[in-house]
C-alpha positions in Angstrom: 27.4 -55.3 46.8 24.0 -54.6 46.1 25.0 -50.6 46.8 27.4 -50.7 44.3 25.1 -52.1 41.9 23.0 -49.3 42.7 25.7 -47.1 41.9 26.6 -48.4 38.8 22.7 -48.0 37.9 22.5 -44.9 38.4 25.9 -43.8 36.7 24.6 -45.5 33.4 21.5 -43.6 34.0 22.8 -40.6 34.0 25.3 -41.7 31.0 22.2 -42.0 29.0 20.8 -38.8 29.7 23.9 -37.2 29.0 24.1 -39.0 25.3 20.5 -38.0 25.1 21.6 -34.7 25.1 24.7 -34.3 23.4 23.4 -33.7 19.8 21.8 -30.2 21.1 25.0 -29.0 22.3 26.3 -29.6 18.8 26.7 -25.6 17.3 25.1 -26.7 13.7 25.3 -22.9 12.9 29.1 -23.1 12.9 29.8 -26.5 11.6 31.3 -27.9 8.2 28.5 -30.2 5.5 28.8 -31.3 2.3 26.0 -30.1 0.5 25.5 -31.7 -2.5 24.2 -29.0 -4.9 27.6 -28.0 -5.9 26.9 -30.9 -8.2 27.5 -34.9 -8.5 30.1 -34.7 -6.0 29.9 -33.1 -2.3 32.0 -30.5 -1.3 32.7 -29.7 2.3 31.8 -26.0 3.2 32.0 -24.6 7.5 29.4 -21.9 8.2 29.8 -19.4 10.1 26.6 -17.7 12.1 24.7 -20.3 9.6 26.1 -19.3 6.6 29.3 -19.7 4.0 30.1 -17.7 0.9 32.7 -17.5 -1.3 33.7 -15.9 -4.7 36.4 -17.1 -7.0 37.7 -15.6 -9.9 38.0 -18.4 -13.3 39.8 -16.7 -16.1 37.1 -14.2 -16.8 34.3 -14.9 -14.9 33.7 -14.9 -10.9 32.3 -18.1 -9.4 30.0 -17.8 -6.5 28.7 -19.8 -3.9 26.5 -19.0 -0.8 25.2 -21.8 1.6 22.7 -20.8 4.7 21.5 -23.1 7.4 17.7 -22.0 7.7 16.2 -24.8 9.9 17.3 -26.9 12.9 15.2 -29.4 15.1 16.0 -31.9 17.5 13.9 -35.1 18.5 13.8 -38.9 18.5 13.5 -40.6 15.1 14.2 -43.9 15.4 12.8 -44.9 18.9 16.4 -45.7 20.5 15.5 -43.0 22.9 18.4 -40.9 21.4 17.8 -37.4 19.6 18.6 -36.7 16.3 19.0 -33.1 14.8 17.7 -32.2 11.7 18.7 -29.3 9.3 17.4 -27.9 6.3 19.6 -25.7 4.2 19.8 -23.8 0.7 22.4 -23.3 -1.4 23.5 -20.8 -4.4 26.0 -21.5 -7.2 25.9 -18.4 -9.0 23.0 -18.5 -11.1 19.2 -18.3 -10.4 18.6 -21.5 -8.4 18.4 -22.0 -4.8 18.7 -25.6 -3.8 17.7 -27.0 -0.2 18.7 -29.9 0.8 18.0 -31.4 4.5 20.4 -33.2 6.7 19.9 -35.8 9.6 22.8 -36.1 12.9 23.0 -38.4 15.0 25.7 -39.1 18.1 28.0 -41.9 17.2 31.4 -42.5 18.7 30.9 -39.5 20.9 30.7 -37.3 17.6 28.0 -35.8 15.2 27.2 -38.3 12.2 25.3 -38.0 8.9 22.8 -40.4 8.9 20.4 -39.3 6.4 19.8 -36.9 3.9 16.3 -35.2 3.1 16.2 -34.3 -0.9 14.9 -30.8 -1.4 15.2 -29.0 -4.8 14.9 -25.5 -6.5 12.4 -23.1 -4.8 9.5 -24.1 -6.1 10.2 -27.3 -8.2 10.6 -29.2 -5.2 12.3 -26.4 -2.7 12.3 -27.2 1.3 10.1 -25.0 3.5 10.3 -26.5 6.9 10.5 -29.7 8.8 9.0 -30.5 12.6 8.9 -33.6 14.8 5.3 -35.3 15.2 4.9 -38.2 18.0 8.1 -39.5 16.5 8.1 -38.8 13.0 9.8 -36.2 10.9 6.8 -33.9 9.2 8.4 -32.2 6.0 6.8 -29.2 4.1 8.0 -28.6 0.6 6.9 -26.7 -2.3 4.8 -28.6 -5.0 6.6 -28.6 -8.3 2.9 -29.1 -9.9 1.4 -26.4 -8.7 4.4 -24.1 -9.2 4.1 -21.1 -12.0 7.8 -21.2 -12.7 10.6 -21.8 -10.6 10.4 -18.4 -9.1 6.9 -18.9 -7.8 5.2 -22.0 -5.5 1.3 -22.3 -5.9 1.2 -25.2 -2.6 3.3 -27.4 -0.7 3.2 -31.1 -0.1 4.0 -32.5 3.9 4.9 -35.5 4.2 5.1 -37.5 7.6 8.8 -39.7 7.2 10.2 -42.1 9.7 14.0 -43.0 9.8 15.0 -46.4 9.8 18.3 -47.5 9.1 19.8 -44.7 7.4 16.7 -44.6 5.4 13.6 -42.2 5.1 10.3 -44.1 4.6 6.8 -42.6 4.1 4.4 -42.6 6.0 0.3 -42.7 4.7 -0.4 -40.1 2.2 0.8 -36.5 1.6 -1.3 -33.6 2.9 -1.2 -31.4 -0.5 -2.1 -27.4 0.5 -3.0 -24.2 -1.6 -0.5 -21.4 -1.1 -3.0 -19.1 -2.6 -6.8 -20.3 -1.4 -9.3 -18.4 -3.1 -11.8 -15.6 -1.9 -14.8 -14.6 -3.2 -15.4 -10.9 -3.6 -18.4 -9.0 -3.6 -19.3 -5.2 -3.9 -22.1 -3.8 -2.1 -25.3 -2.6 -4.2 -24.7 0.0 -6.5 -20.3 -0.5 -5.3 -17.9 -0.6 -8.3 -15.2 -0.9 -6.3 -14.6 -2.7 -2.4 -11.8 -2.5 -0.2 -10.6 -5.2 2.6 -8.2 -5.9 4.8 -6.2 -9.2 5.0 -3.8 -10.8 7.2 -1.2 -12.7 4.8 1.0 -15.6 6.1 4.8 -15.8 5.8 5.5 -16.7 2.1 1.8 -17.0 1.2 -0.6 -15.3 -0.2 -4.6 -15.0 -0.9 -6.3 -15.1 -4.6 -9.3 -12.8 -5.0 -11.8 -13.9 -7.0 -14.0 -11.2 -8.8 -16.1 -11.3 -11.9 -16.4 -8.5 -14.7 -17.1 -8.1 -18.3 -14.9 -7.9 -21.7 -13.8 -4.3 -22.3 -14.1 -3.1 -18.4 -10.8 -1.9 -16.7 -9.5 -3.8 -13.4 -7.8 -1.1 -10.8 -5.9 -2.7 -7.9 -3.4 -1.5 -5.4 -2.7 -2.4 -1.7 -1.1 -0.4 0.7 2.5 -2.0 1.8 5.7 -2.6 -0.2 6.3 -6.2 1.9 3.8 -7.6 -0.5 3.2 -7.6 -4.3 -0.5 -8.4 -5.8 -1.0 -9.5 -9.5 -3.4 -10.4 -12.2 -3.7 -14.7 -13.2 -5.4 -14.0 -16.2 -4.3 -13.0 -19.3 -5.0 -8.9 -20.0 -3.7 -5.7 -20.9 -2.6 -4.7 -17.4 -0.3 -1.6 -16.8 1.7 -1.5 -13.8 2.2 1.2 -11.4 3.3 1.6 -7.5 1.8 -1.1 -5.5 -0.4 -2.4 -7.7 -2.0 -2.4 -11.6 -5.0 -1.5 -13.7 -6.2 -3.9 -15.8 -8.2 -4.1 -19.6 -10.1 -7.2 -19.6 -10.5 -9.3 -22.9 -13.9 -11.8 -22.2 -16.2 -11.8 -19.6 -15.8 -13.9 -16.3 -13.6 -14.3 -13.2 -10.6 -12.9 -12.9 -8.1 -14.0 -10.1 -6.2 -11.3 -8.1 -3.2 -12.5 -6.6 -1.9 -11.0 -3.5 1.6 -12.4 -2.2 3.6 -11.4 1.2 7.1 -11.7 0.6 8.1 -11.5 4.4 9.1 -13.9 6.6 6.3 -12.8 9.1 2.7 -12.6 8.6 1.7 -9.2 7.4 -2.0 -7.2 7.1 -2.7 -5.6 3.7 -5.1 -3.7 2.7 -6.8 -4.4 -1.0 -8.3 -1.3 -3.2 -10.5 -3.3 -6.1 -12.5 -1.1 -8.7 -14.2 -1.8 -12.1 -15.1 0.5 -14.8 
């Protein structure tokens, strides 16, 4: 008897393990959701390779819509000891907008189940970057719509730790808030007009260069890689050229270069800065 119970121990041992690990061998890159940025209602779209598109024509006009899975993790959320998969996602209906949206499987029943939703929004009002597992809780990065200069363009991100409890995402203490764009001082050596440096830009960040200069001087900068772009904050008459833009400054005072890497990968630029 009591080698049977053994048995029986160590079969629902293993039966655990197993369940533990049945929500990795779940192929989220070619899976059907129902995103909802189609609008109030879901609709169900199956990815292929991590990504759905489709174009209809209406009368005159071509509706599009593209869907990309961009992010998938796995880890315990809840503290049952069973993993949960999270994916992040952004979505196109034709127009400018990119909406994310995050989603939350668990194993029920033997099959994946939709147990939460994270809310995202569009680029940088809001827009998804990444999400990780921390001792437990789910840590999500997000672009912060008050720092943004336009939807186009995020100026910092917001992470937030999150636990999950019952269906339900709750915060947890207070959002770390970050500057996409910290700021640098430069200086010129003695008797310099001009300086050159190299930096080393994160993915989808950038640096701001802070210089100072007097009403009716012209700003010159370029870099030296197309992966990045580099702009002027303030208002000025600035003239654009290849890689870069010269500048004629109204009032005296600091100006704030912007220099943005537009890669997915970290990438080293070098920075040409001269005043007349």
């Amino acid at each position: 008897m009591k080698h049977a119970f053994a048995i029986i121990v160590l079969l629902f041992a293993a039966a655990s393990a197993f369940t533990q690990s049945d929500i990795r061998k779940v192929d989220f890159q070619n899976f059907t959701y129902e995103p909802s940025c189609a609008g109030e209602e879901t609709t169900k779209v199956t990815v292929a390779s991590g990504e759905f598109s489709e174009e209809k024509k209406v009368d005159e006009y071509t509706e599009r819509f593209f869907f990309k899975v961009f992010n998938i993790i796995h880890g315990d959320l809840n503290g049952d000891k069973a993993e949960e998969a999270v994916i992040l996602s952004v979505c196109n209906t034709g127009g400018t907008g990119n909406f994310t949206e995050g989603f939350i499987f668990s194993i029920k029943r033997g099959k994946p189940a939709l147990v939460a939703r994270i809310p995202g929004g569009d680029r940088a009002d809001g827009g998804l970057r990444k999400a990780w597992i921390e001792n437990g809780l789910l840590v999500i990065e997000s672009n912060d719509s008050e720092q943004a200069r336009g939807a186009c363009c995020p100026g910092g991100t917001i992470t937030q730790k999150v636990r999950l409890s019952g269906g339900k995402l709750l915060n947890v203490g207070q959002p770390l808030v970050r500057d996409l764009f910290p700021r640098q001082r430069v200086t010129f050596a003695k008797g310099a007009s001009g300086a050159t440096m190299k930096l080393t830009v994160s993915a989808n960040e950038g640096k701001r260069l802070i210089v100072g200069a007097r009403a009716g001087q012209t700003l010159s900068v370029s870099i030296d890689t197309d992966k990045a772009s580099v702009d002027l904050d303030e208002d000025a008459d600035v003239t654009n050229n290849t890689n870069g833009f010269s500048a004629v400054l109204s009032k005296s005072g600091d100006y704030a270069i912007r220099v943005t890497n537009h890669e997915d990968a970290a990438v080293v630029v070098t920075v040409n800065i001269k005043i007349n």
